[in-house]
PDB file of N, CA, C and O in Angstrom:
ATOM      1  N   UNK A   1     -48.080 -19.265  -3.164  1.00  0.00           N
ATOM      2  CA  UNK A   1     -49.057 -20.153  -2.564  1.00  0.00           C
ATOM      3  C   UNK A   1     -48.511 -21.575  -2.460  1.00  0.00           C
ATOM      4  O   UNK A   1     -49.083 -22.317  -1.662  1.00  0.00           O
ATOM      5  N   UNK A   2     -47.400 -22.092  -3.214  1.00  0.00           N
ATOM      6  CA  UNK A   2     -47.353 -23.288  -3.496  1.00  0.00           C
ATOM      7  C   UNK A   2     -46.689 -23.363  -2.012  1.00  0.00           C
ATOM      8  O   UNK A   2     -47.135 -23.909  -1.003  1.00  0.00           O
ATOM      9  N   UNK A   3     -45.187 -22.466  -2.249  1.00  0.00           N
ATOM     10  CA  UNK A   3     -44.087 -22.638  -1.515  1.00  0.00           C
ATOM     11  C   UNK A   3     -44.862 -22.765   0.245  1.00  0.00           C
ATOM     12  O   UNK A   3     -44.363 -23.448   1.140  1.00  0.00           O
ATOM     13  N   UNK A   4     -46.298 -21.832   0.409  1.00  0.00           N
ATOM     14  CA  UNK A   4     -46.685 -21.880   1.771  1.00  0.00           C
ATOM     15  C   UNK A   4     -47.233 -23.076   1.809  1.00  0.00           C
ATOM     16  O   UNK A   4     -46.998 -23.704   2.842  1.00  0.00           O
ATOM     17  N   UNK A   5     -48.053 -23.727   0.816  1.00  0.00           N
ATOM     18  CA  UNK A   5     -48.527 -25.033   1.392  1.00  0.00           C
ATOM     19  C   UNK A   5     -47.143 -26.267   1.584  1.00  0.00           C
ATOM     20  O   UNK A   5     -46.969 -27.074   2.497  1.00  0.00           O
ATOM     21  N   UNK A   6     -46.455 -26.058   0.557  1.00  0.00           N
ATOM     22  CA  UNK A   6     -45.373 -26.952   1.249  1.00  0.00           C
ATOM     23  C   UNK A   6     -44.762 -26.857   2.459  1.00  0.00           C
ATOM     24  O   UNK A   6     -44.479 -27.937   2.977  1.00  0.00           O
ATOM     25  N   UNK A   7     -44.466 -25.826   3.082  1.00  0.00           N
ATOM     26  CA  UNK A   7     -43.952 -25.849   4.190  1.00  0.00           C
ATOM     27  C   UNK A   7     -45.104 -25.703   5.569  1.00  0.00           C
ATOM     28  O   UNK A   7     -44.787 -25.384   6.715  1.00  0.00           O
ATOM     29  N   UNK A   8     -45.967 -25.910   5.261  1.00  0.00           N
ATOM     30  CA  UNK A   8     -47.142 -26.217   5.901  1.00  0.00           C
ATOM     31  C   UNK A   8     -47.484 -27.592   6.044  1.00  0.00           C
ATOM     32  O   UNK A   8     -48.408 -27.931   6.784  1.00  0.00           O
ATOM     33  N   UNK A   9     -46.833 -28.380   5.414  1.00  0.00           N
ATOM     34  CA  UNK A   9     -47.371 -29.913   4.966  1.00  0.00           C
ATOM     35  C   UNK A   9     -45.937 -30.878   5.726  1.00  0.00           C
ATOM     36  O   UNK A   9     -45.894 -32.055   6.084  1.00  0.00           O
ATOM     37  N   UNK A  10     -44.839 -29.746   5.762  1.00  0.00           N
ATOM     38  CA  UNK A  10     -43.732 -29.921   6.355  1.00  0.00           C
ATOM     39  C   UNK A  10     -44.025 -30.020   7.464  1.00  0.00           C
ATOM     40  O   UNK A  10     -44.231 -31.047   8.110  1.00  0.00           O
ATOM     41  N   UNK A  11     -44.093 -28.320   7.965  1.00  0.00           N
ATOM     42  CA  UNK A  11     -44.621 -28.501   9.711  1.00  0.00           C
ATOM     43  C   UNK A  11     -45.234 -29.752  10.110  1.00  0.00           C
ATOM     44  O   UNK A  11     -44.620 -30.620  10.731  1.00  0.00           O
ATOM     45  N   UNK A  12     -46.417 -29.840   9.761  1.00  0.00           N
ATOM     46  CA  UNK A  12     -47.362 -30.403  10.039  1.00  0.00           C
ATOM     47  C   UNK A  12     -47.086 -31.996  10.294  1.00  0.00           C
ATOM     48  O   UNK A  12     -47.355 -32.607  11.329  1.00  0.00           O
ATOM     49  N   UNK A  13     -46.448 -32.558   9.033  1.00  0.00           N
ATOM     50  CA  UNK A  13     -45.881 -33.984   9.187  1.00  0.00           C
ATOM     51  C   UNK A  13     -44.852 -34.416   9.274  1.00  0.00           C
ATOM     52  O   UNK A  13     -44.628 -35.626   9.302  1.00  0.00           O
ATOM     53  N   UNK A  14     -43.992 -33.524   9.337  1.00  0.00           N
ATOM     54  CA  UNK A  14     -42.476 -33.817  10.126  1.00  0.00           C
ATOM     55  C   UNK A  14     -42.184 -33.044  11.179  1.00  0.00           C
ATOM     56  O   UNK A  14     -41.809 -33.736  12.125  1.00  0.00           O
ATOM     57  N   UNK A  15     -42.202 -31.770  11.436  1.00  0.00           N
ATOM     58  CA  UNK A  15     -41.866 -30.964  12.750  1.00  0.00           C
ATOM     59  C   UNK A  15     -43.056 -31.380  14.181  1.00  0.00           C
ATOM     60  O   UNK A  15     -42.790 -31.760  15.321  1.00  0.00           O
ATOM     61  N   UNK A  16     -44.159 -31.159  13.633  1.00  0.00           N
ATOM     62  CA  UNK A  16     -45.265 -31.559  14.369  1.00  0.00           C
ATOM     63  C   UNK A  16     -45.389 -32.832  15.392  1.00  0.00           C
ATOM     64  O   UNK A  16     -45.740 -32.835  16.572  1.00  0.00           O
ATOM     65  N   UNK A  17     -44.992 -33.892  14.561  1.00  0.00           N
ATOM     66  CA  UNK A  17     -44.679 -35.185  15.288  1.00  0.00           C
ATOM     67  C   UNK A  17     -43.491 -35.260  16.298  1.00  0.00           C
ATOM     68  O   UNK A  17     -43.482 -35.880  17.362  1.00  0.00           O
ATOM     69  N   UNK A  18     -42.613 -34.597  15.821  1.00  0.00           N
ATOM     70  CA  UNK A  18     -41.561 -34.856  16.360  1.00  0.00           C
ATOM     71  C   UNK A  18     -41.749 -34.341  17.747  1.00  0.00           C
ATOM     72  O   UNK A  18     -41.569 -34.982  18.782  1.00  0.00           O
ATOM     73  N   UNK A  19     -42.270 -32.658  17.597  1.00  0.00           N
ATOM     74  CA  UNK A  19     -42.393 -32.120  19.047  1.00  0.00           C
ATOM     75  C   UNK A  19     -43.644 -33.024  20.070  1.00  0.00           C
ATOM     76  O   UNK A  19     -43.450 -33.231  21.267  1.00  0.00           O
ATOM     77  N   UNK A  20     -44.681 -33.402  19.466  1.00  0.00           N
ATOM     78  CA  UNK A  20     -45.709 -34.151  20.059  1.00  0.00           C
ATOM     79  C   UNK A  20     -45.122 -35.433  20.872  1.00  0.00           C
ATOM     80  O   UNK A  20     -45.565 -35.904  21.919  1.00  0.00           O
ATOM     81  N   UNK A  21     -43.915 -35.904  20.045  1.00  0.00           N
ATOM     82  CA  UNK A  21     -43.170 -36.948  20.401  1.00  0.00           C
ATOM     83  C   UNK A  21     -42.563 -36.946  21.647  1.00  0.00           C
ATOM     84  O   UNK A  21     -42.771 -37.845  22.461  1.00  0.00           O
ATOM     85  N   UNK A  22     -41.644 -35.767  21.914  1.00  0.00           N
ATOM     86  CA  UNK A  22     -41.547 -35.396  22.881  1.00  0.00           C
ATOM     87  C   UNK A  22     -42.324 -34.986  24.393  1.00  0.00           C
ATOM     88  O   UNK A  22     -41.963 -35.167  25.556  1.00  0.00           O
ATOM     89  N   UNK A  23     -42.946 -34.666  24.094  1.00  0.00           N
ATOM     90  CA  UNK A  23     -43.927 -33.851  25.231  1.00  0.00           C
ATOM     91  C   UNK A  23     -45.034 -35.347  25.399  1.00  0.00           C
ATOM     92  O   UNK A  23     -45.312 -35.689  26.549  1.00  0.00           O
ATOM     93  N   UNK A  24     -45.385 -35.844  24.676  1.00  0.00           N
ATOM     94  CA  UNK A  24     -46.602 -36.985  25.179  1.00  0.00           C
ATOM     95  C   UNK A  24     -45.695 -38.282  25.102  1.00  0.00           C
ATOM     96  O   UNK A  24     -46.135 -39.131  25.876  1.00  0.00           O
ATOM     97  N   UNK A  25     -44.908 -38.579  24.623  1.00  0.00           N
ATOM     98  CA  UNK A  25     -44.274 -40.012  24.266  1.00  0.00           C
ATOM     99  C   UNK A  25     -45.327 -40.981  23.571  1.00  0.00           C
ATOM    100  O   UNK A  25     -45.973 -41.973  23.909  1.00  0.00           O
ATOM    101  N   UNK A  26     -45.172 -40.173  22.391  1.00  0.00           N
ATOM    102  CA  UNK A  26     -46.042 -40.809  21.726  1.00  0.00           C
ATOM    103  C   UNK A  26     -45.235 -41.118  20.204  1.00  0.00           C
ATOM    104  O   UNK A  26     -44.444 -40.349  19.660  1.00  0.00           O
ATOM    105  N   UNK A  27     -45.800 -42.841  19.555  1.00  0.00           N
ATOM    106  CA  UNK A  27     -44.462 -42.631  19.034  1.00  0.00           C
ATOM    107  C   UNK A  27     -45.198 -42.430  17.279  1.00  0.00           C
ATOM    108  O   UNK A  27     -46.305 -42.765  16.857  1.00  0.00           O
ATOM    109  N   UNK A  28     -43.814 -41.624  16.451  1.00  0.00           N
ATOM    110  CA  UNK A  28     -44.396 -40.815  15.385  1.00  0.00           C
ATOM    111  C   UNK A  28     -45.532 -41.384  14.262  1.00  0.00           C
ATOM    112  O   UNK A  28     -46.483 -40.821  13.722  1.00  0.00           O
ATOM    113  N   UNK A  29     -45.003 -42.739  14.163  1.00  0.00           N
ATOM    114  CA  UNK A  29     -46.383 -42.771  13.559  1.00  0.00           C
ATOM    115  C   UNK A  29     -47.430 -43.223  14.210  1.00  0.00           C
ATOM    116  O   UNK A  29     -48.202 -43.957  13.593  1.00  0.00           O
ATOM    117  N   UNK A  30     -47.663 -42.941  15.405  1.00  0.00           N
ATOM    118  CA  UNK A  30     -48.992 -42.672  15.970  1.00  0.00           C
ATOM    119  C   UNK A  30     -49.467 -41.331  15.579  1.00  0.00           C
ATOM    120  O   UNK A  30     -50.640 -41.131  15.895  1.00  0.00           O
ATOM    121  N   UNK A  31     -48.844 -40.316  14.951  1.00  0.00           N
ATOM    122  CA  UNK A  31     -48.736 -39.007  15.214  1.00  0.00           C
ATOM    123  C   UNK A  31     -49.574 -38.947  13.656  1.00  0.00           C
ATOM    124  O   UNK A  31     -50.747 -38.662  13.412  1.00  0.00           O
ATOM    125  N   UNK A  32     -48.255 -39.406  12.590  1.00  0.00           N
ATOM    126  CA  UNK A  32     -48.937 -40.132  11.592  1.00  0.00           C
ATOM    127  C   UNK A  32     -49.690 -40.291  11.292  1.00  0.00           C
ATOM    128  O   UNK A  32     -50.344 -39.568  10.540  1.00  0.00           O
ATOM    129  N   UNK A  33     -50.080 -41.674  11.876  1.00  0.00           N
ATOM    130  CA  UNK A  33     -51.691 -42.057  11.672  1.00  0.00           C
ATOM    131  C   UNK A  33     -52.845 -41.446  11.799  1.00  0.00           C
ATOM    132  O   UNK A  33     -53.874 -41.633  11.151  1.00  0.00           O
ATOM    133  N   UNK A  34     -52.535 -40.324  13.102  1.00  0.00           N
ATOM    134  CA  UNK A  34     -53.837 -39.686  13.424  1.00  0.00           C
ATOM    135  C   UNK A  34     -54.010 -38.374  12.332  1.00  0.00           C
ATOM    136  O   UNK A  34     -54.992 -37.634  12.376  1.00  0.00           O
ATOM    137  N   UNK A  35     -53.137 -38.245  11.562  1.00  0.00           N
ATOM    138  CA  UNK A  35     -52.810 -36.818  10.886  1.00  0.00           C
ATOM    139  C   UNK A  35     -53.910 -37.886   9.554  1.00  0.00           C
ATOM    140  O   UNK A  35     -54.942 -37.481   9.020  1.00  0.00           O
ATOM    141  N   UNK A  36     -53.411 -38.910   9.392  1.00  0.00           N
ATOM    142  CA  UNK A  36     -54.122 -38.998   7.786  1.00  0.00           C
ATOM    143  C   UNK A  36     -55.336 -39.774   8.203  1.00  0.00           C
ATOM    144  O   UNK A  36     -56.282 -39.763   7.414  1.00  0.00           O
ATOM    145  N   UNK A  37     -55.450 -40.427   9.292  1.00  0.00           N
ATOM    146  CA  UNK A  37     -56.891 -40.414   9.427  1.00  0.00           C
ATOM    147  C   UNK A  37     -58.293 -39.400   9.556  1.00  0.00           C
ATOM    148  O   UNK A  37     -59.482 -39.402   9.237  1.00  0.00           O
ATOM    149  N   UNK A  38     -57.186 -38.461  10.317  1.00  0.00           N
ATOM    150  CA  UNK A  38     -58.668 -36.933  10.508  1.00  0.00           C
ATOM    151  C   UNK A  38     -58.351 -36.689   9.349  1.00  0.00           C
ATOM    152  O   UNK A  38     -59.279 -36.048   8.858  1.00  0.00           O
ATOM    153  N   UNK A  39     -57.374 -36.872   8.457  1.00  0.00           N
ATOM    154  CA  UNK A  39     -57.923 -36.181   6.978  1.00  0.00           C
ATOM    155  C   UNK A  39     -58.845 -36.829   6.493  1.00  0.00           C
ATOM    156  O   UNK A  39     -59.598 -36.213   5.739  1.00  0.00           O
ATOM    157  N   UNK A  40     -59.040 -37.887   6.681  1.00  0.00           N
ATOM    158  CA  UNK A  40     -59.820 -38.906   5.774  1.00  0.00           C
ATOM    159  C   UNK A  40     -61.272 -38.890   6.211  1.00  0.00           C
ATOM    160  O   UNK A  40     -62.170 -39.219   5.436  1.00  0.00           O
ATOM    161  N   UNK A  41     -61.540 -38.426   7.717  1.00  0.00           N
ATOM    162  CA  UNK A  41     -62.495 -38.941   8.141  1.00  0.00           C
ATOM    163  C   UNK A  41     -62.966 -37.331   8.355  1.00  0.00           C
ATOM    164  O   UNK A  41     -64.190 -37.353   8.483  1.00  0.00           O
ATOM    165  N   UNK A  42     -62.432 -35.850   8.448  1.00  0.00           N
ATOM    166  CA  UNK A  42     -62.745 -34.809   8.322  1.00  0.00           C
ATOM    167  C   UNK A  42     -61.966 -33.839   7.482  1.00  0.00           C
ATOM    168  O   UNK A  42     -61.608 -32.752   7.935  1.00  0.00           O
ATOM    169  N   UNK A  43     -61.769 -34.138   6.555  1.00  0.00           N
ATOM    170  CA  UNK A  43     -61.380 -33.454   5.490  1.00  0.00           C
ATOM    171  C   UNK A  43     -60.148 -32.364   5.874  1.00  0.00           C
ATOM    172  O   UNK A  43     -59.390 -32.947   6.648  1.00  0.00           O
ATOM    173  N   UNK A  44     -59.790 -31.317   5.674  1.00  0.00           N
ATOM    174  CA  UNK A  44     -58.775 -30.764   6.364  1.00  0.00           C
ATOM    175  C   UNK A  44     -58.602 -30.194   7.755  1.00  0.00           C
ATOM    176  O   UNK A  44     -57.618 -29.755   8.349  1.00  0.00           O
ATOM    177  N   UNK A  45     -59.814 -30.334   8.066  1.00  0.00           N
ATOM    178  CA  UNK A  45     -60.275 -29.974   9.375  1.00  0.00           C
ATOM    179  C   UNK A  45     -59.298 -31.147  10.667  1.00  0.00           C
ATOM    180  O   UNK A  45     -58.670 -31.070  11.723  1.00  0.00           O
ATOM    181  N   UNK A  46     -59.628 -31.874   9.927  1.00  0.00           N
ATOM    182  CA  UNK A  46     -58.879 -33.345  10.428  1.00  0.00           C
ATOM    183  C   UNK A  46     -57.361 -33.379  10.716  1.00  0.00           C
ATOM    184  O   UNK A  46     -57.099 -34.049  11.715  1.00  0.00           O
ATOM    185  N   UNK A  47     -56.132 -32.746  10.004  1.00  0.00           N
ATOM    186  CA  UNK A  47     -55.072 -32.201  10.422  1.00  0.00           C
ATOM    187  C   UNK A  47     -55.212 -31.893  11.752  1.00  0.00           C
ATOM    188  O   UNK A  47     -54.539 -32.554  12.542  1.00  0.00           O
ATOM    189  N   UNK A  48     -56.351 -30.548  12.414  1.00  0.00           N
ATOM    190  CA  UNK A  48     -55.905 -30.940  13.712  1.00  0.00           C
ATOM    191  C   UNK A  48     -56.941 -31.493  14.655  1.00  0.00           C
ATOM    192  O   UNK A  48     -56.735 -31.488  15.869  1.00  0.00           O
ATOM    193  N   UNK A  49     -57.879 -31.896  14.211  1.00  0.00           N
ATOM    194  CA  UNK A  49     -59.764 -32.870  14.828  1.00  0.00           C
ATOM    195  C   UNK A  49     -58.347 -34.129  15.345  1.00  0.00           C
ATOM    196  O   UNK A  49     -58.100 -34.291  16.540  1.00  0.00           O
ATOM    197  N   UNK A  50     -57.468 -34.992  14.107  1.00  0.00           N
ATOM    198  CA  UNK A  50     -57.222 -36.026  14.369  1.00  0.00           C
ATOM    199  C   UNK A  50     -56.085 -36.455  15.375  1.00  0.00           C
ATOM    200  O   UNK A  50     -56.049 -37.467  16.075  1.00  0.00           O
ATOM    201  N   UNK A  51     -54.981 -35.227  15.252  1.00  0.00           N
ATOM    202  CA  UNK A  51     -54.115 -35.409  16.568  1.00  0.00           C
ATOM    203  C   UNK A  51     -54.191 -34.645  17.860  1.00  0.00           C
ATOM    204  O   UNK A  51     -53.406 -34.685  18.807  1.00  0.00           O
ATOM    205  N   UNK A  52     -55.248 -33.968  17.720  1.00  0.00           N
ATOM    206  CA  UNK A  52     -55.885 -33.478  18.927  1.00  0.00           C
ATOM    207  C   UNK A  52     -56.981 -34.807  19.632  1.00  0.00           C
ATOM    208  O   UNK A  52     -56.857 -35.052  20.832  1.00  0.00           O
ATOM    209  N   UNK A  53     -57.891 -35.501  18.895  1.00  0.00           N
ATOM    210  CA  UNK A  53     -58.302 -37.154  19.419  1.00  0.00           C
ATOM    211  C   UNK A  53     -57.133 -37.548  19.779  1.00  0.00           C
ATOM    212  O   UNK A  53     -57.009 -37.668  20.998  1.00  0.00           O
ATOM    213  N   UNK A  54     -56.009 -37.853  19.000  1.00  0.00           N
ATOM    214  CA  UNK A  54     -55.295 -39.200  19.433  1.00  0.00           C
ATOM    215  C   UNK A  54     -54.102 -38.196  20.959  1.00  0.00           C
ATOM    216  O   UNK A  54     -53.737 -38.788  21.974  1.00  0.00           O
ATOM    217  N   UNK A  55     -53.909 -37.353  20.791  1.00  0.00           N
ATOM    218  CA  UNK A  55     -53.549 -36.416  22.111  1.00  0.00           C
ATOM    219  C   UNK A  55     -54.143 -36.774  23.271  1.00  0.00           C
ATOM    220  O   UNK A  55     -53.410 -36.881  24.254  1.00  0.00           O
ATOM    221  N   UNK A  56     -55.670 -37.052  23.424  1.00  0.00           N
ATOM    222  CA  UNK A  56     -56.620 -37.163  24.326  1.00  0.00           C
ATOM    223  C   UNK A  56     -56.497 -38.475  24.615  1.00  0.00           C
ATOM    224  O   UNK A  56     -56.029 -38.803  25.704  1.00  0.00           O
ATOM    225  N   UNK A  57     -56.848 -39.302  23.803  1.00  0.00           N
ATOM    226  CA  UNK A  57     -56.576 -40.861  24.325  1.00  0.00           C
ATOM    227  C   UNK A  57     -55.432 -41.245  24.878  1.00  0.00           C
ATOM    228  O   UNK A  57     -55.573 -42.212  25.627  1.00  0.00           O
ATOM    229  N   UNK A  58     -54.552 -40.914  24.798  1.00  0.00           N
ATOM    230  CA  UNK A  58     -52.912 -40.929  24.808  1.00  0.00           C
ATOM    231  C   UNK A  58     -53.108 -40.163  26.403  1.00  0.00           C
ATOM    232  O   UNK A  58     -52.529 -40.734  27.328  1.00  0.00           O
ATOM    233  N   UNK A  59     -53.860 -38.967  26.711  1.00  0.00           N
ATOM    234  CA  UNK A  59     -53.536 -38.105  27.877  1.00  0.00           C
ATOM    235  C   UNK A  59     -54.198 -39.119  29.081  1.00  0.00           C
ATOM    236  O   UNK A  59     -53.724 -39.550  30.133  1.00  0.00           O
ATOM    237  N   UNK A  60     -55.816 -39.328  28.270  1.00  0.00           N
ATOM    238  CA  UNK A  60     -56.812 -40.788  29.020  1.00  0.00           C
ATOM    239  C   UNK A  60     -56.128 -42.300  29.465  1.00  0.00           C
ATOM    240  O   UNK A  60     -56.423 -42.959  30.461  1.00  0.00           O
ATOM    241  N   UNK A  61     -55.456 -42.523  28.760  1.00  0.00           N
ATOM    242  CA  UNK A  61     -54.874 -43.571  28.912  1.00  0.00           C
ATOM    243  C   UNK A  61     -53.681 -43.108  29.871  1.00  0.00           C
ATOM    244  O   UNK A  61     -53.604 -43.928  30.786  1.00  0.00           O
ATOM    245  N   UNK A  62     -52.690 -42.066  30.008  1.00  0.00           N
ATOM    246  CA  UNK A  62     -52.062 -42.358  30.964  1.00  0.00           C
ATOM    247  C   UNK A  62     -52.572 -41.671  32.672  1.00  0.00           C
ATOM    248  O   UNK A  62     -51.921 -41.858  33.700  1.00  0.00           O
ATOM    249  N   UNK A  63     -53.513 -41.096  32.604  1.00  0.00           N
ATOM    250  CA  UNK A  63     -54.558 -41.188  33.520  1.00  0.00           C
ATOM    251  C   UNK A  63     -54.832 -42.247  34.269  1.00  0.00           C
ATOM    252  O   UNK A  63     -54.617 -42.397  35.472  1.00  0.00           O
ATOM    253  N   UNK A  64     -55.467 -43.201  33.270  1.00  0.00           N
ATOM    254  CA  UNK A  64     -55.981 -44.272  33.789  1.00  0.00           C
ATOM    255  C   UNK A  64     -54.955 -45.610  34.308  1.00  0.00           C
ATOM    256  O   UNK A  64     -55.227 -46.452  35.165  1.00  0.00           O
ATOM    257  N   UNK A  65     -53.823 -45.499  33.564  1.00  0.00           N
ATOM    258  CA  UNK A  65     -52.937 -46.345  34.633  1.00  0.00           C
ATOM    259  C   UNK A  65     -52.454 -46.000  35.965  1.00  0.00           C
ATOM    260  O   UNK A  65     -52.238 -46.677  36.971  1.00  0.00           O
ATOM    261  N   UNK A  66     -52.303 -44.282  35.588  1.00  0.00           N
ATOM    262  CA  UNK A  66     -52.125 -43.785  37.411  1.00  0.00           C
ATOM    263  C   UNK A  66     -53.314 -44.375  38.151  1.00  0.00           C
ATOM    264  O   UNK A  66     -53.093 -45.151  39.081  1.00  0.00           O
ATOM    265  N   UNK A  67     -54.366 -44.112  37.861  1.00  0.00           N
ATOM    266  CA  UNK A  67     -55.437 -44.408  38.475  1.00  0.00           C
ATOM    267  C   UNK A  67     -55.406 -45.878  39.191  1.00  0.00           C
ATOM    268  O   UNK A  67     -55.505 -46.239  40.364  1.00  0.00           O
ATOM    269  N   UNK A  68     -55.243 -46.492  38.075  1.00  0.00           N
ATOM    270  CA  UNK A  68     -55.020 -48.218  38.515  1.00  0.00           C
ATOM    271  C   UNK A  68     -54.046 -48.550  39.243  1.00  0.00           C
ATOM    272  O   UNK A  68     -54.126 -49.525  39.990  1.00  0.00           O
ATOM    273  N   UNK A  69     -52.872 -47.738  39.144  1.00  0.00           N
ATOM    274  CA  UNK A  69     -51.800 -48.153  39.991  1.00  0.00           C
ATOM    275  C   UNK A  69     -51.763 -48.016  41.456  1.00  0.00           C
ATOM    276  O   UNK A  69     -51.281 -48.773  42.298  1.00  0.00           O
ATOM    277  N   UNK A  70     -52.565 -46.540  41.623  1.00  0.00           N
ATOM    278  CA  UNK A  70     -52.903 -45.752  42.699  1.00  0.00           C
ATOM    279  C   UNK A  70     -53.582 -46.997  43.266  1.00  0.00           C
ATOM    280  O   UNK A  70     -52.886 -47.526  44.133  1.00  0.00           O
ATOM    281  N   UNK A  71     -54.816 -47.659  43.013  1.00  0.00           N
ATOM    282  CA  UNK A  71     -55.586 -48.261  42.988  1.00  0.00           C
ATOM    283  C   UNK A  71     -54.997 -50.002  44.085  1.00  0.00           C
ATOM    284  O   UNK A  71     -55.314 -50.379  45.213  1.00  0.00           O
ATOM    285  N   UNK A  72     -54.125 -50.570  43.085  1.00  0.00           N
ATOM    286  CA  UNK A  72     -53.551 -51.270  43.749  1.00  0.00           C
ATOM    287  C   UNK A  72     -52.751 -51.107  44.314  1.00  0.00           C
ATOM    288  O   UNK A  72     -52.251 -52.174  44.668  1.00  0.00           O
ATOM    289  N   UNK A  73     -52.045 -49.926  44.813  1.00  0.00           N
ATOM    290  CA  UNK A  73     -51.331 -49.887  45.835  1.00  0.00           C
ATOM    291  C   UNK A  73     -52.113 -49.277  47.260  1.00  0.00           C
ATOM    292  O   UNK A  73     -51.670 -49.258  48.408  1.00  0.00           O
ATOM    293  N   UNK A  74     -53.136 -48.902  46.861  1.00  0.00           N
ATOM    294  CA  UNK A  74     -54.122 -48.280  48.123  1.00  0.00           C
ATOM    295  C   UNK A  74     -54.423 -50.197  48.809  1.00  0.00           C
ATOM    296  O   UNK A  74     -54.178 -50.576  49.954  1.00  0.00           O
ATOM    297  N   UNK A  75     -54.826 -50.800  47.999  1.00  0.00           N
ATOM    298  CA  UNK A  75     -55.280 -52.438  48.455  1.00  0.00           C
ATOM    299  C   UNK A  75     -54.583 -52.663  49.303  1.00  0.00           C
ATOM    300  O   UNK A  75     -55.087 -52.629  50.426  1.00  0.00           O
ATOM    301  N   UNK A  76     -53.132 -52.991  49.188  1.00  0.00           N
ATOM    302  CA  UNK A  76     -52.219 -53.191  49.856  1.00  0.00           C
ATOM    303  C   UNK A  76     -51.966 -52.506  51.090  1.00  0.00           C
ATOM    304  O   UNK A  76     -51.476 -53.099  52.051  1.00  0.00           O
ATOM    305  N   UNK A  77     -52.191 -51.613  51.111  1.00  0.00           N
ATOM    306  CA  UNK A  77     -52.031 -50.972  52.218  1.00  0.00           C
ATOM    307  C   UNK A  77     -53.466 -51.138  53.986  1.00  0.00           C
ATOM    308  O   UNK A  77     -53.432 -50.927  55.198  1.00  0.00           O
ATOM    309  N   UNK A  78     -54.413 -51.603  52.992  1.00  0.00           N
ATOM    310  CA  UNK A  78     -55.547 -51.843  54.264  1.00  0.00           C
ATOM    311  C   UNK A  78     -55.538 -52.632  55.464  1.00  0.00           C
ATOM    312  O   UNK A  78     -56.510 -52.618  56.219  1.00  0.00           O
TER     313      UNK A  78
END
């Protein structure tokens, strides 16, 4: 039991970030942060409540600069 939670705690806060890192450009301790905040704020549930939130804001946010960019370059064009 021990040996699985350690390498569970591994995944989770070193392998985990790293791949998230990749794929969203997001940087690790953002990844970090969101891991020990959903712990804090949902108990283990929060492992993945908290980088699944910060995934979303991160996906919202680069949404919304396409959006804006789209935005001012449509202006320009009228």
């Amino acid at each position: 039991m021990g040996s699985g939670l350690f390498f569970y705690v591994v995944l989770e806060n070193f392998v985990k970030p790293r791949m998230l890192d990749k794929k969203l450009q997001a940087h690790p301790l953002l990844i970090f942060l969101s891991l020990i905040g959903g712990i804090k704020e949902f108990g283990i549930m929060g492992l993945v409540v908290g980088p699944v939130t910060v995934t979303l804001v991160v996906i919202l946010w680069d949404f919304w600069k396409l959006y804006r960019r789209e935005l001012i370059l449509n202006k320009g064009h009228r």
